[in-house]
NURO-571061 format. One record per atom (N, C-alpha, C, CB): residue in one letter; x, y, z. Coordinates in steps of 0.2 Angstrom, whole numbers, plus 5000, padded with zeros to 4 digits. Glycine has a CB too. Example, Ala and Ser with C-alpha at 12.3 -4.5 7.8 and 13.67 -1.06 7.14 Angstrom:
! residues 2
a506649725039 a506249785039 a506649845039 a505749785045 s506449895035 s506849955036 s506450005039 s507049975029 
! end
This chain:
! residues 411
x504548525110 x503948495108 x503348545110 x503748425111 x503348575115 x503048625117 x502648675113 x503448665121 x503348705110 x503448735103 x502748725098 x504248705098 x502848655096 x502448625091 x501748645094 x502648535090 x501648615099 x500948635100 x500548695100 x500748605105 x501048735100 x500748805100 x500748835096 x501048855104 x501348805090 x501248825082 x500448805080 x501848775077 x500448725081 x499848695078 x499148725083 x499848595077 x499248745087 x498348795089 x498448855086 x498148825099 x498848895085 x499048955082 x498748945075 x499948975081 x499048915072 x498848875065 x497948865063 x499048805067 x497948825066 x497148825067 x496848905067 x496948795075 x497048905071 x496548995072 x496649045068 x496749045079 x497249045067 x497449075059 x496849075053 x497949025057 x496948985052 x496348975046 x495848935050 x496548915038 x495448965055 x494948955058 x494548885058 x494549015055 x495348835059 x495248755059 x495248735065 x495648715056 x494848685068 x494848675073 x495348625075 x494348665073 x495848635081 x496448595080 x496448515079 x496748605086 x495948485081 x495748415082 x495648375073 x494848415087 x495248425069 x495748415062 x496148435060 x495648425059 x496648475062 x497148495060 x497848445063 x497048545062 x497548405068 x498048365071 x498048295065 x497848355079 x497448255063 x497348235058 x497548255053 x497048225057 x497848305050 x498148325044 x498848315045 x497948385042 x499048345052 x499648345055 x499848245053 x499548375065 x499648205057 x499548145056 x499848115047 x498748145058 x499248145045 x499148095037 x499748115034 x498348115033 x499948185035 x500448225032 x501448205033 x500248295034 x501248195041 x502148175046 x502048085042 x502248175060 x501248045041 x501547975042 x501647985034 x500947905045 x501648025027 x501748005022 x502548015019 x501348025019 x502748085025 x503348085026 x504148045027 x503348095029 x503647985033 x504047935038 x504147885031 x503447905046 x503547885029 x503447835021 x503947855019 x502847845016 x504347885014 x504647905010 x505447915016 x504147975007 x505647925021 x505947915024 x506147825024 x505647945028 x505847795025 x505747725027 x505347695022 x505347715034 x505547675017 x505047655011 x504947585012 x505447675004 x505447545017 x505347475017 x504947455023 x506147435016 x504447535028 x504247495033 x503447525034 x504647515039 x503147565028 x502947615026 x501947575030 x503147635017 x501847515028 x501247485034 x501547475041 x500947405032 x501947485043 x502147455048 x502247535055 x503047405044 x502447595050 x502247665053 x501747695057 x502147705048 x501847705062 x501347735068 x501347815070 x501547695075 x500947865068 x500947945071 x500747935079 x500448005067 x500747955084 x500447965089 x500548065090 x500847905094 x499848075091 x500148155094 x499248165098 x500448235084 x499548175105 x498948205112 x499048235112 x498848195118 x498548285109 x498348345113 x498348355120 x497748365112 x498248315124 x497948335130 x498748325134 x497248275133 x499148265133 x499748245134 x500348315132 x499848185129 x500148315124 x500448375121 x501248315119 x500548455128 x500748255118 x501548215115 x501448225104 x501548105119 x502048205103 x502148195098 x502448155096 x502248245097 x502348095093 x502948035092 x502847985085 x503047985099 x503347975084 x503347925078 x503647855080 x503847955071 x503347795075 x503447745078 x503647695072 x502947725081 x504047635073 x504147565067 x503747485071 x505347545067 x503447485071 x503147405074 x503447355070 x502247385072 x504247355076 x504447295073 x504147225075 x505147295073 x504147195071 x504047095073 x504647065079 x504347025063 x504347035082 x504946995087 x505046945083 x504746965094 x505646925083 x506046855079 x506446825085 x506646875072 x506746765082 x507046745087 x507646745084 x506846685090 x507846765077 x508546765073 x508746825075 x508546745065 x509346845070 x509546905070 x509146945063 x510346895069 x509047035066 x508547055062 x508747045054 x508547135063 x508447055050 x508447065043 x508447145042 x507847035040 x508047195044 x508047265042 x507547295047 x507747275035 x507547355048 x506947405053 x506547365056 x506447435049 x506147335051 x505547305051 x505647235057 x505347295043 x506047245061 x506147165065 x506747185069 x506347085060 x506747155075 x506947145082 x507047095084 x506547165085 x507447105089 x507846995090 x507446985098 x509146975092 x507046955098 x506846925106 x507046945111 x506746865108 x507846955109 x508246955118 x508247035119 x509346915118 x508347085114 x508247155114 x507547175115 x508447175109 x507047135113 x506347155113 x506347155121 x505747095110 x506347095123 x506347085132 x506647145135 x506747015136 x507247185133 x507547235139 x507147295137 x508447245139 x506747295131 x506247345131 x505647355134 x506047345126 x505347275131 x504647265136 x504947185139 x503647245131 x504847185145 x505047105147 x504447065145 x505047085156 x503747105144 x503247035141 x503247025135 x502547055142 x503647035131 x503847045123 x504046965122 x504547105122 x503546945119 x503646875117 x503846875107 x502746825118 x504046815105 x504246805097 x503446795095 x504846735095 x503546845089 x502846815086 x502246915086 x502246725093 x502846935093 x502246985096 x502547055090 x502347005107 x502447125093 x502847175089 x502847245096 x502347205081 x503447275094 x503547325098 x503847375095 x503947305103 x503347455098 x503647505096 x504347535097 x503347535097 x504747545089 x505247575090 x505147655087 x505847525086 x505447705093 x505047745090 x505747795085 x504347785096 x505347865081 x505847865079 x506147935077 x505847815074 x506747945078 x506948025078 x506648055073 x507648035077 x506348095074 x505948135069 x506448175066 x505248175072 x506948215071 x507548255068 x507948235061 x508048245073 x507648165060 x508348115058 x508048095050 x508548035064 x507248115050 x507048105040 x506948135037 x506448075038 x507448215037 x507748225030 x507348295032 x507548165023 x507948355026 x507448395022 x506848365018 x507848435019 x506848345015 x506448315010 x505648295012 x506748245007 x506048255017 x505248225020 x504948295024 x505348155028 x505248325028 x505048385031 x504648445027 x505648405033 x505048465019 x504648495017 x504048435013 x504948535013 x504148405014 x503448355010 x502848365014 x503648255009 x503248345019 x502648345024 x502048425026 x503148325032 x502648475026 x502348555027 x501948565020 x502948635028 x502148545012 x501548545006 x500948515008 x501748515000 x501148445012 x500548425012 x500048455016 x500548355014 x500148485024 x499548515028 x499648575023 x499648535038 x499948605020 x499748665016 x499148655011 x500348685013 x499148595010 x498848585002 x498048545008 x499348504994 x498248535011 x497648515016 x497248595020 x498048455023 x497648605021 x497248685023 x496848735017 x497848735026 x497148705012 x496848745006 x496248705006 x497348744998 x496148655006 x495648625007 x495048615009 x495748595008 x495348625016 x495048655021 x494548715021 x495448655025 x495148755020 x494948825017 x494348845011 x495648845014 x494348785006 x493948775003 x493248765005 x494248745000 x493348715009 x492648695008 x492248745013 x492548605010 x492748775019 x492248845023 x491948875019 x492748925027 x492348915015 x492248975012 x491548955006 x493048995008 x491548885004 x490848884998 x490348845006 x490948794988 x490548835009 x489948815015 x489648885017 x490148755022 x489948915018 x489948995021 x489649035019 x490249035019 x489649025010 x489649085006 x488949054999 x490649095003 x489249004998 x488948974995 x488048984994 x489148924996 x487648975001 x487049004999 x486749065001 x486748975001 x487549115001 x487249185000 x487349214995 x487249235005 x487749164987 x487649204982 x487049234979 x487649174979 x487049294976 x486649334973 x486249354979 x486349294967 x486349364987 x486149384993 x486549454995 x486349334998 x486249475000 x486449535005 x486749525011 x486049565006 x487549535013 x487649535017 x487649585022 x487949505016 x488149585029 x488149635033 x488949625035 x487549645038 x489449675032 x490249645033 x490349705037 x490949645027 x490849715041 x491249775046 x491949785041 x491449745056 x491949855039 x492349885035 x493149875042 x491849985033 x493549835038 x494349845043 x494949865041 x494649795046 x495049885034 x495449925032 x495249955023 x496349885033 x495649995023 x495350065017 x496150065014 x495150165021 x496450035010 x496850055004 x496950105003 x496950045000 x497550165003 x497450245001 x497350254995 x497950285004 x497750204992 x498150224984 x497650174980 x499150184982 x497550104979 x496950104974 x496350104976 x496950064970 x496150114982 x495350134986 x495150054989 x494550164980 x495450004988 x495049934988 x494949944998 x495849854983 x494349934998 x493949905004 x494249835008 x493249895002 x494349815013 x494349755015 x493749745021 x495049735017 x493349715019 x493049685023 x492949635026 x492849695022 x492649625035 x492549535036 x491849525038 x492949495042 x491649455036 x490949435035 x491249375040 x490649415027 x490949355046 x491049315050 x491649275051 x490749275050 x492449305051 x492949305051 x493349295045 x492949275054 x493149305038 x493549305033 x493349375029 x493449225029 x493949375024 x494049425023 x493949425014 x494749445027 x493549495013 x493249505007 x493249565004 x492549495008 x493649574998 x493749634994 x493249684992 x493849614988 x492949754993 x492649784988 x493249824986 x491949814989 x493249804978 x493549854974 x493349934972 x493649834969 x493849954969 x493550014969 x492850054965 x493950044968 x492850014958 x492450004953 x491849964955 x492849964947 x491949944962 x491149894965 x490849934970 x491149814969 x491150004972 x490850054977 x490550114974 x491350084980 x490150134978 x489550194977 x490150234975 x488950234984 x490150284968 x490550364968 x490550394972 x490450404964 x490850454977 x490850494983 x490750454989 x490150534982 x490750404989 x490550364997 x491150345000 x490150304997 x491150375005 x491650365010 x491650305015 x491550425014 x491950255014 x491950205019 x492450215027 x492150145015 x492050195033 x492650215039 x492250135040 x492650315046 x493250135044 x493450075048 x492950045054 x494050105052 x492850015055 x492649965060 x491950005058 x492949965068 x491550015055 x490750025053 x490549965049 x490650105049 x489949945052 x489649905045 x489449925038 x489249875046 x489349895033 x489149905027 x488849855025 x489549935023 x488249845022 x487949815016 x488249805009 x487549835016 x488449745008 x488649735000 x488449654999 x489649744998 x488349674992 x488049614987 x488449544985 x487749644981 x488149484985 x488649454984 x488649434975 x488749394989 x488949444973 x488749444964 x488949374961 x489149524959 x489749334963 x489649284964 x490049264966 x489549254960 x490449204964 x490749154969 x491149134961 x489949084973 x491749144962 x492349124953 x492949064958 x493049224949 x493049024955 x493548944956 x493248914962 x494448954958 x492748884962 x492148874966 x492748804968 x491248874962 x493148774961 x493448724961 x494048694966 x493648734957 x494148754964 x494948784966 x495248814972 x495148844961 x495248904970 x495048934977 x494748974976 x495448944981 x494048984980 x493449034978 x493649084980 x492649014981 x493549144975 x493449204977 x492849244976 x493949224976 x492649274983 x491649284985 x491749374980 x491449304998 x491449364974 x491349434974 x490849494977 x491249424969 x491149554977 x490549584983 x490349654977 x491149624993 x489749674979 x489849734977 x489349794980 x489849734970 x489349864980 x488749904983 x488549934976 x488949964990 x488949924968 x488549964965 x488049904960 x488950024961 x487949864960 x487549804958 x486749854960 x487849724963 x486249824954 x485549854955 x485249824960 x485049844949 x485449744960 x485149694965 x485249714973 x485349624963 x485949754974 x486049774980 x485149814983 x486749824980 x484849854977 x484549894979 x483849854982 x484349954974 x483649804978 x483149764977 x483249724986 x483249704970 x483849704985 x483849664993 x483649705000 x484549634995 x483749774997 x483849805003 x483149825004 x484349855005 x482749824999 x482049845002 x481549785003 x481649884998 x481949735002 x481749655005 x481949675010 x482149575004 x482249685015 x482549675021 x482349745025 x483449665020 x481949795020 x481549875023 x480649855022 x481949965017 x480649805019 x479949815017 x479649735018 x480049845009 x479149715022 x479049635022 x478549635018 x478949595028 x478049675016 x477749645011 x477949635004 x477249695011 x478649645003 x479249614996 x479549554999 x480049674994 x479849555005 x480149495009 x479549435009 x480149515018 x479049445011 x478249385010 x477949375004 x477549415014 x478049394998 x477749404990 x477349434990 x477449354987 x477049464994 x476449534993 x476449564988 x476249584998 x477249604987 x477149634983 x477949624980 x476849684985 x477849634975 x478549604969 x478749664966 x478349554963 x479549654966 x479949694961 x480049664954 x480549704963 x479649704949 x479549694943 x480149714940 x479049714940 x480349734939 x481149764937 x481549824941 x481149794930 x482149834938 x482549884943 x483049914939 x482849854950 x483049974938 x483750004935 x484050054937 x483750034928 x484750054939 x485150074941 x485750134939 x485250034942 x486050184942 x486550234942 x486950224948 x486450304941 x487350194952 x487550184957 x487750254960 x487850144957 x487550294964 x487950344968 x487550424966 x489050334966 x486750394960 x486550444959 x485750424958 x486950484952 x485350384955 x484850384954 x484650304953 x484750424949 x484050284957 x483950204952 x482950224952 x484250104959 x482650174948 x482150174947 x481850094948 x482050214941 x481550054952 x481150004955 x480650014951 x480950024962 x480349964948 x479449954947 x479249904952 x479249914939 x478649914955 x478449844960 x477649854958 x478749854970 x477449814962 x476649754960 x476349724965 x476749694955 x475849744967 x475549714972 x474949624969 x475149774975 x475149594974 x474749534972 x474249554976 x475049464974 x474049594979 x473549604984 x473149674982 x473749604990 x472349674979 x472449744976 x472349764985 x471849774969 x472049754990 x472049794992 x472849824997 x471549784995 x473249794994 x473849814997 x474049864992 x474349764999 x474549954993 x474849974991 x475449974990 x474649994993 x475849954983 x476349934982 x476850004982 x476249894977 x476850044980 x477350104981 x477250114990 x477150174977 x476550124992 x476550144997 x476950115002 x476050154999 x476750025002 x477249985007 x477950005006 x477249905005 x478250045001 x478850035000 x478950095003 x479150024994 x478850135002 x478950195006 x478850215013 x478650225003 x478350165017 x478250165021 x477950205026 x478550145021 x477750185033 x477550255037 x478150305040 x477150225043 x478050355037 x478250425039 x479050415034 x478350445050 x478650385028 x479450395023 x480050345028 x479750495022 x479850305033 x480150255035 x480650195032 x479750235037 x480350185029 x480650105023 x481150155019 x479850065015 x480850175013 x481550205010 x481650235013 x481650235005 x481750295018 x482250315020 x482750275022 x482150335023 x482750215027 x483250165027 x483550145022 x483050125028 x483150145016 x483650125008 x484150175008 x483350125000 x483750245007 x484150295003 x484750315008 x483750375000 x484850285015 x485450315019 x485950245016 x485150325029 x485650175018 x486050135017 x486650145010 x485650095018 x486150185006 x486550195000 x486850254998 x486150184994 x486950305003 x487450365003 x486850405001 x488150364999 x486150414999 x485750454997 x485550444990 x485950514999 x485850404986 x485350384982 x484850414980 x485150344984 x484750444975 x483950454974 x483550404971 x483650514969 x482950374973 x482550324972 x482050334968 x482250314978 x481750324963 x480950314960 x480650274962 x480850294954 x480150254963 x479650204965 x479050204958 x479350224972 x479050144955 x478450164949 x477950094950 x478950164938 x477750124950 x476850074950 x476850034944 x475950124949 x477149954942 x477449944938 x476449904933 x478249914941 x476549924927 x475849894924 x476049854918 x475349954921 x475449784918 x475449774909 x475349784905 x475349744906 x475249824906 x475149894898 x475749934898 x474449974899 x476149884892 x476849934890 x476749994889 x477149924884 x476350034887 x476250124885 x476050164892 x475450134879 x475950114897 x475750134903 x476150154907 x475450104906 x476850074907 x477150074911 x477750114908 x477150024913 x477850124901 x478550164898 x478150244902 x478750164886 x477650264898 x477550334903 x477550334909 x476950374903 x477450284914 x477550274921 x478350294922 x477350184924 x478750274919 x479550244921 x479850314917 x479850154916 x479450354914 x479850414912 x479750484919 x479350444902 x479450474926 x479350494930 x479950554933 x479250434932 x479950604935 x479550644936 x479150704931 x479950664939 x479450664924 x479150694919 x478150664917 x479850684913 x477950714916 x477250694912 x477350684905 x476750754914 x476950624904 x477050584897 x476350594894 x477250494897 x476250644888 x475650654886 x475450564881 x475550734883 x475850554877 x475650494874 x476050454873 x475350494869 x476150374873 x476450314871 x476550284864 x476250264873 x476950294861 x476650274853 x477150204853 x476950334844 x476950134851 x477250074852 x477650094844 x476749984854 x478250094842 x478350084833 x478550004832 x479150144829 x478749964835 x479049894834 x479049864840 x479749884832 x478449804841 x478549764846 x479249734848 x478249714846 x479349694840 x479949664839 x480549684842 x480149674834 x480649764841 x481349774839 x481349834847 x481449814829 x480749824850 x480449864855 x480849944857 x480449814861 x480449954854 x480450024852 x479950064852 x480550014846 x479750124855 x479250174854 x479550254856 x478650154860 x478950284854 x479050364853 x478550384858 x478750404845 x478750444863 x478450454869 x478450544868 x478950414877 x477850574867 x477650644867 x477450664873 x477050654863 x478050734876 x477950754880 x477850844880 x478350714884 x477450874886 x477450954883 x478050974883 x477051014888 x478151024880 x478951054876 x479251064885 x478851144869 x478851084890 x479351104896 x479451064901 x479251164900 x479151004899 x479350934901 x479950894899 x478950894900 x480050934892 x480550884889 x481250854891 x480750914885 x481650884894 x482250894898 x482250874905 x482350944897 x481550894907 x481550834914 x481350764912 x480950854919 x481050734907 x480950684904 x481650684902 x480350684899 x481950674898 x482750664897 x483450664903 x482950714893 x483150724905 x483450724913 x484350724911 x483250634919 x484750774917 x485450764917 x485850714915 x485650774922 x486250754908 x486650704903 x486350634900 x487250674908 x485450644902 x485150594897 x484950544903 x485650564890 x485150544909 x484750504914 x484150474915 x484850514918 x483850514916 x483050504917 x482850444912 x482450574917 x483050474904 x482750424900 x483350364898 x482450474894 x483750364903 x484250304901 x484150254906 x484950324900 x483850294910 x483450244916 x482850194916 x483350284919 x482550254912 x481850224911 x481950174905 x481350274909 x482350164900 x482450144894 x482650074897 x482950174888 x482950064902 x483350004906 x482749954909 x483850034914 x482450014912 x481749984916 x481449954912 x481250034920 x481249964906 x480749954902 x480849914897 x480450004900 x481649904894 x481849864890 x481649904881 x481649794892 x481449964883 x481149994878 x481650054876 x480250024879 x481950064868 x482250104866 x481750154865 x482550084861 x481750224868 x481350264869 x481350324865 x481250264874 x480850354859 x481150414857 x480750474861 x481150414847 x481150514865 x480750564867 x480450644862 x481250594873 x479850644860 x480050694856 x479450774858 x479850654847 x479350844858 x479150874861 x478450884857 x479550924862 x477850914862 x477250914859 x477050954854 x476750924863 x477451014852 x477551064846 x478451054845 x477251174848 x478151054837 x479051064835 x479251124836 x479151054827 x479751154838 x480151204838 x480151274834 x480551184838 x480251244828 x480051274823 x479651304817 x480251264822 x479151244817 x478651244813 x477851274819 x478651154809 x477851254824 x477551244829 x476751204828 x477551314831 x477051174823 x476651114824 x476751054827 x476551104819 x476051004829 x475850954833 x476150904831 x475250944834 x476350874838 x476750804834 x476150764832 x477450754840 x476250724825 x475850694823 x475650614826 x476150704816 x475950604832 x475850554835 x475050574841 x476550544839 x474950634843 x474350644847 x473750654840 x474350714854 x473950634835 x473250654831 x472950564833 x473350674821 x472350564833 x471650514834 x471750454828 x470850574832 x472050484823 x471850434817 x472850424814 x471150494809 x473250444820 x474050414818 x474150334817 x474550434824 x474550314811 x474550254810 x475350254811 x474250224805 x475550214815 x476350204815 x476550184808 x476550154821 x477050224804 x477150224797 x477650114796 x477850314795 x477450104792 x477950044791 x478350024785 x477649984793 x478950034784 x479350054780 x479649994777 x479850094782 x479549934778 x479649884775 x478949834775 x480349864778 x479049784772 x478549734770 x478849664776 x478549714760 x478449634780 x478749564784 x479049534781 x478249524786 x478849514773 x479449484771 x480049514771 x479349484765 x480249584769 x481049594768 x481049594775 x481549674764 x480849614779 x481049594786 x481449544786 x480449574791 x481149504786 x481549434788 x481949424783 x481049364790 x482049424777 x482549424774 x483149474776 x482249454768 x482949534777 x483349584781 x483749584787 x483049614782 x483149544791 x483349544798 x484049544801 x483149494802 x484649504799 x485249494800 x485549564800 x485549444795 x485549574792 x485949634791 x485749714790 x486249614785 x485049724794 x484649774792 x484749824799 x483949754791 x485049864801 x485149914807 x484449944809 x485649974805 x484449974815 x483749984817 x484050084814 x483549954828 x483550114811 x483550154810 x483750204815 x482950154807 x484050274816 x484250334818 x483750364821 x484550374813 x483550374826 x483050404829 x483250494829 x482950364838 x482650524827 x482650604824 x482750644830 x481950624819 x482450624836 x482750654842 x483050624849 x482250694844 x482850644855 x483450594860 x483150524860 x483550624871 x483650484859 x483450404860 x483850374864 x483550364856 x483650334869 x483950324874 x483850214874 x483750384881 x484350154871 x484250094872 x484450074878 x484450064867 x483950024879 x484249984886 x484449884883 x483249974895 x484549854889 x484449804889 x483949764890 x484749794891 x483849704889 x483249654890 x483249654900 x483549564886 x482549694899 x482149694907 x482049604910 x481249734907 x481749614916 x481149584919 x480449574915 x481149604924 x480449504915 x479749474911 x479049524914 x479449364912 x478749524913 x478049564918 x477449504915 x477949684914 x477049494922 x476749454921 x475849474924 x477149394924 x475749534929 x475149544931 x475049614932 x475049494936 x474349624933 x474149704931 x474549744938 x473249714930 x474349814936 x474649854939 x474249904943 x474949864935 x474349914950 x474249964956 x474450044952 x475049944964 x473750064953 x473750154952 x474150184959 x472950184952 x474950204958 x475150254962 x475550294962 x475350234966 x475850344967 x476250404964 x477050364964 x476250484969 x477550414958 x478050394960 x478350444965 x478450374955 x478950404970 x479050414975 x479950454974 x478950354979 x480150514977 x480750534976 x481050524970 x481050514979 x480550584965 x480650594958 x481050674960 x479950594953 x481550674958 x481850764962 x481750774949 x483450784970 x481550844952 x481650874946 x482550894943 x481250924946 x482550854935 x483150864933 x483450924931 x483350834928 x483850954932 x484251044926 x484451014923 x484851114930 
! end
């Protein structure tokens, strides 16, 4: 019996249950056992198990009679007395009962049930746990590295949490017992059994961590208006001060390049943008085309949000940036499909006809076919680089004159 109690604290600590419920499970689980064992005494079944004793026992409360028994469930007065001598008819006395002796069956009935009770248990930790740091940042200690498919294991306050390989920075090296920051993106069979999703290349990872480097983002002072991401190479931040006299790039940046630096280490070096984000779309698409200079904004479709961005011909390609980044970045940030095009044509060496004074963006259809159209009408081929994003962050208030921050020029 010894045994047993060292199983069931083992146990516990295992799935990080405290044994005093676990002994109740033990309980609810041996008495449905005994049930099924003893089907004709099944109210009449007693568990007893002390911790402190370190007993364990099962019991039958039989009835004192004064006849001869009928079944289990009863006892003859003259046998009651040599058990208890105060054992009167009418009264009941425990018989207790070989536990060896109710069966494979019951025995595994009984280990499904604390199993299916620990799942339970297990359950409800893990969404009490976990549950309000969805879409949060945590801080896990890295404890083992899979060689063959890269998967990460990490623990967050004793349980244990995947990053796969497809949710890690490219090039980044994780080592053992070091902590790391990862995002929790969600929370799948919330029902069932939850599993915490984690990741470090998520955008929002970047967002939290300059909550947690920056308090004028932490307090609302100043807000991230959108964010677009390359995990393990480049992201670009817009932010906004509620305060004009607070600097919103500058808070972020901080003193002596303090703040982001903390980001850009936490993220294996990262390169950062920082854009002074405005409500003047033409402001902020040339803001978010950064390190490149944008000589004009041409909006061509609110709708279909869309514009033509004229930049000097040796800006071009830092405006586009390696393999098309800079402007696939900016297209994200901005939710704007952006055509980049140069301030003389190449060939003709004439002006693009967008910095003339008196340009009218051309419109090739009538509102009506529009909407007649709309279903089946494709957005036209853009004549030079075009780079579409997805649907940004709403933008709701003006915008801080500032530089952007850790723009490296593209080759």
């Amino acid at each position: 019996m010894e045994n047993f109690f060292d199983a069931l604290k083992m146990l516990g600590e295992e799935n990080s249950v405290e044994t005093e419920l676990l002994v109740e499970k033990v309980k609810s689980a041996m008495l449905k056992a005994a049930k099924r064992a003893y089907p004709h005494s099944e109210d009449r079944i007693r568990v007893d198990i002390d911790l402190a004793k370190k007993k364990f026992a099962m019991y039958i409360a039989q009835e004192i009679i004064p006849d001869q028994p009928f079944d289990e469930n009863e006892i003859n007065i003259d046998v009651a007395k040599t058990i208890d001598p105060n054992a009167v008819v009418g009264g009941t006395i425990l018989k207790e009962i070989d536990i060896s002796k109710l069966g494979r069956m019951a025995a595994l009935s009984a280990k499904q049930s604390i199993k299916g009770d620990l799942r339970e248990i297990n359950r409800e930790q893990m969404l009490s746990k976990f549950e309000q740091k969805e879409h949060d940042c945590i801080t896990a200690t890295v404890s083992q590295i899979e060689p063959g498919r890269g998967t990460v294991t990490v623990v967050y306050e004793g349980t244990e949490l995947y990053l796969f390989k497809n949710e890690q920075i490219p090039g980044e090296e994780l080592v053992e017992g070091r902590p790391v920051k990862v995002y929790i993106t969600g929370i799948v069979g919330k029902t069932k059994k939850p599993i915490v999703k984690i990741s470090r290349t998520d955008k929002y990872l970047v967002k939290r961590l300059f909550e947690l480097a920056v308090p004028e983002i932490y307090d609302g002072i100043v807000e991230v208006k959108a964010i677009s991401r390359e995990a393990g190479s480049r992201t670009k931040i817009a932010v906004w001060s509620k305060d004009p006299n607070v600097d919103a790039v500058g808070a972020c940046i901080g003193p002596q390049r303090s703040r982001i630096t903390a980001v850009v280490n936490e993220l294996n070096g990262e390169k950062i943008d920082i854009i002074p984000w405005s409500e003047k779309t033409e402001e902020f698409i040339a803001r978010a085309l950064a390190p490149a200079q944008v000589l004009k904004t041409v909006i061509t479709s609110e709708e279909e949000k869309t514009c033509t961005v004229i930049v000097q011909n040796n800006q071009l390609s830092l405006a586009i940036g390696n393999k098309g980044q800079n402007a696939k970045l900016a297209a994200k940030l901005t939710s704007f499909k952006i055509d980049i095009k140069p301030q003389f044509d190449t060939i003709t060496g004439e002006a693009a006809p967008e910095l003339s004074d008196d340009f009218v963006v051309p419109v090739s259809e009538t509102a009506a076919e529009e909407e007649v159209q709309a279903e089946t009408t494709e957005t036209p081929a853009e004549t030079t680089e075009a780079v579409e994003a997805p649907a940004a962050e709403t933008t709701e208030a003006p915008a801080e004159n500032a530089e952007t921050e850790n723009a490296a020029t593209e080759e």
